[in-house]
C-alpha positions in Angstrom: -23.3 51.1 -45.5 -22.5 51.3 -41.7 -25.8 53.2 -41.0 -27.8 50.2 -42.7 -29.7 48.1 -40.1 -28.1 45.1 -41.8 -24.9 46.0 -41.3 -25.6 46.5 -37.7 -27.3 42.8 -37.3 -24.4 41.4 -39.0 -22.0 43.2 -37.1 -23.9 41.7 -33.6 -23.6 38.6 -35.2 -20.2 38.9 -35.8 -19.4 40.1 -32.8 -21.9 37.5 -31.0 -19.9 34.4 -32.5 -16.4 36.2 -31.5 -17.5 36.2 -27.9 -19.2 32.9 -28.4 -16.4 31.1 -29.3 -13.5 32.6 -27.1 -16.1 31.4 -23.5 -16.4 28.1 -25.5 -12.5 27.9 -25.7 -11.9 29.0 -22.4 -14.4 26.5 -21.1 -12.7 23.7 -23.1 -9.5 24.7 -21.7 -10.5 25.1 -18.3 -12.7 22.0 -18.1 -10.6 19.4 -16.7 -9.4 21.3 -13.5 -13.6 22.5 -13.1 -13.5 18.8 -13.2 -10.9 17.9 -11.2 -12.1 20.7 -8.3 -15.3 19.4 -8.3 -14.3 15.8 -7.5 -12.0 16.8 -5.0 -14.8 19.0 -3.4 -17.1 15.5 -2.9 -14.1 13.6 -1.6 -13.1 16.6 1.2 -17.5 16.2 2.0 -17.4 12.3 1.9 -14.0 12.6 4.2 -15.9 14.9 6.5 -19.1 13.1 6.7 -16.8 10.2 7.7 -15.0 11.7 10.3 -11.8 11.3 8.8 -9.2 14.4 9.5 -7.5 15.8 6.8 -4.4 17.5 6.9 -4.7 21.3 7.7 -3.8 22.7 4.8 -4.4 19.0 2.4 -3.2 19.5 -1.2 -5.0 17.4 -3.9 -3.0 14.7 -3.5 -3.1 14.2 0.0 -7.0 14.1 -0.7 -6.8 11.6 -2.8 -4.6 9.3 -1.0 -6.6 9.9 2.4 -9.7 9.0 1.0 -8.0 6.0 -1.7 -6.9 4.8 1.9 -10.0 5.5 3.8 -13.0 4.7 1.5 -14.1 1.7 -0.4 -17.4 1.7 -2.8 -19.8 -1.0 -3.1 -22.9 -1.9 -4.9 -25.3 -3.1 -3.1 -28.1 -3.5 -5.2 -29.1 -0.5 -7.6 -26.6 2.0 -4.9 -23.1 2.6 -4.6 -22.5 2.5 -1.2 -19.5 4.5 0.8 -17.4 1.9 3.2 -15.3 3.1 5.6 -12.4 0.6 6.1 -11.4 -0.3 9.7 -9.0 -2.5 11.5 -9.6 -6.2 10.5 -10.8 -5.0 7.3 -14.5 -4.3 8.9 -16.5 -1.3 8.2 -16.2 1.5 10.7 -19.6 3.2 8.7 -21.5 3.0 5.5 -21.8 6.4 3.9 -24.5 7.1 1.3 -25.5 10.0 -1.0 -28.9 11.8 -1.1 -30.9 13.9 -3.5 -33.9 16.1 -2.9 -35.3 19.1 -4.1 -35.6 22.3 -1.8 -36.7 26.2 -2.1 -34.2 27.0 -4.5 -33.5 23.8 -6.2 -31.8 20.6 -5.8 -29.5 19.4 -2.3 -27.3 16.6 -2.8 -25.0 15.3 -0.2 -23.9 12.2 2.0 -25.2 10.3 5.0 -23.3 8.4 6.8 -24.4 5.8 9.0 -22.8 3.3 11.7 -22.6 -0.5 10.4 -25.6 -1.2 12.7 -27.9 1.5 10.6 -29.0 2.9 14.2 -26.6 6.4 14.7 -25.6 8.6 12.2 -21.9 9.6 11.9 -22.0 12.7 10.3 -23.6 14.7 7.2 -22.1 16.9 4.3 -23.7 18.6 1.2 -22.2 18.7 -2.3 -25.0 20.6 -3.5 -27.1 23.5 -2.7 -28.1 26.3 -3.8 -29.9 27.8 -0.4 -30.2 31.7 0.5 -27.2 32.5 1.4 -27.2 33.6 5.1 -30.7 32.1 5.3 -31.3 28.3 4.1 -27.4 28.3 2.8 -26.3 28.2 6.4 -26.8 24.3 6.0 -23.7 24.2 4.9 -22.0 25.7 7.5 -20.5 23.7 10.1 -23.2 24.6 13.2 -25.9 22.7 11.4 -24.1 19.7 10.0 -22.1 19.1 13.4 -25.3 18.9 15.2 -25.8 15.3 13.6 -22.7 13.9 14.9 -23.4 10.5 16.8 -27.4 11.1 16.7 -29.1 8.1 17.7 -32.0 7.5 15.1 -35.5 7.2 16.4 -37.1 3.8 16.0 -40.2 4.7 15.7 -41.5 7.5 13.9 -39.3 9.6 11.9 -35.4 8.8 12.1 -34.6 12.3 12.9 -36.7 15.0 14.3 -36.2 18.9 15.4 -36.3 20.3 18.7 -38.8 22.7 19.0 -41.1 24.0 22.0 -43.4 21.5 23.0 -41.5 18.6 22.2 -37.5 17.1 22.1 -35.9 16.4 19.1 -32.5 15.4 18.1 -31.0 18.4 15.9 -32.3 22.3 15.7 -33.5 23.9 12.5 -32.0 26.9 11.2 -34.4 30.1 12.5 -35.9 31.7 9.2 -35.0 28.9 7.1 -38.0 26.3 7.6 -38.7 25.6 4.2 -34.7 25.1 3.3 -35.0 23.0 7.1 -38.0 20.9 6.8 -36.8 20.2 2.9 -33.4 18.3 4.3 -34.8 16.7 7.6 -37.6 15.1 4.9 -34.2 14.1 2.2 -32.3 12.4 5.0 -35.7 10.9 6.9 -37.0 9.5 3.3 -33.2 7.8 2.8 -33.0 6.4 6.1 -36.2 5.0 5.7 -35.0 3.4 2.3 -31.7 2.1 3.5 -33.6 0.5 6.6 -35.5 -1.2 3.9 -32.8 -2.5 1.3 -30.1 -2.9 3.6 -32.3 -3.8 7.2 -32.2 -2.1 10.6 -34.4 -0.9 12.9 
């Protein structure tokens, strides 16, 4: 009987929904705090992309409170829209989230703009899933610092690369121009939108 091929199939099968059902559990179990991680990790990016300091070393509640303190949402038409709160009750930036698709698949993040749509005040990623060492290196603090207080070009393109023959306000990452190009097009193609539904230069 154990030498039959159907008591081999069965036994995979078996074994199969063991397996299947102990991940399953363990996913079930595990789920909230996956959860709970993940929305912690946008809050620290939104925080950042703000300019807000966190503590050094911030446990989950200190996140929570910073950025409960820190950070309203609004909808302003179809968008929920990232306020920074300021003295007087007047926003200090709008901050707002951006999707796009890239070499490897989907970047998601945050822009953050000042009240007057004109300079960005910083730039995080929630998402990506870049070559690591390669197009991955947006994430690393180099590329995203290089968009602090950037003054947005009028006309044109909002943002634009240095390269040899002309200026530009932020540097691609060497070897990565795909991974480059694909987030200076995201953020360009959202500035443009917010100049539209919200107004600005």
């Amino acid at each position: 009987m154990r030498n039959s091929p159907m008591f081999n199939v069965l036994f995979m099968l078996v074994i199969t929904a063991v397996f299947t059902g102990i991940l399953s559990g363990i996913y079930e179990i595990t789920k909230p705090t996956i959860e709970l991680n993940e929305e912690l990790s946008v809050k620290k990016a939104h925080l950042y992309a703000f300019n807000i300091d966190l503590p050094e070393k911030a446990s989950a509640e200190d996140i929570e409170r910073i950025y409960d303190d820190k950070i309203d949402v609004e909808k302003i038409g179809d968008e929920d829209v990232y306020v920074a709160k300021g003295a007087g009750n007047q926003a200090d930036a709008y901050g707002f989230t951006f999707a796009g698709g890239a070499l490897w698949g989907e970047i998601e993040g945050i822009l953050v703009l000042t009240p007057d749509l004109k300079k960005v005040v910083g730039i995080d990623f929630t998402e990506q899933n870049e070559t690591p060492g390669l197009g991955g290196r947006i994430g690393e603090p180099e590329f995203k610092e290089q968009f602090r207080d950037v003054e947005l070009n009028s006309d044109g393109s909002p943002l634009i690369y240095s390269s040899s023959t002309r200026p530009g306000q932020v540097d691609a990452i060497t070897g990565a121009t795909l991974t480059s190009n694909s987030v200076l097009d995201i953020l360009n193609n959202k500035i443009e939108k917010i100049r539209i539904s919200l107004g600005g230069d």
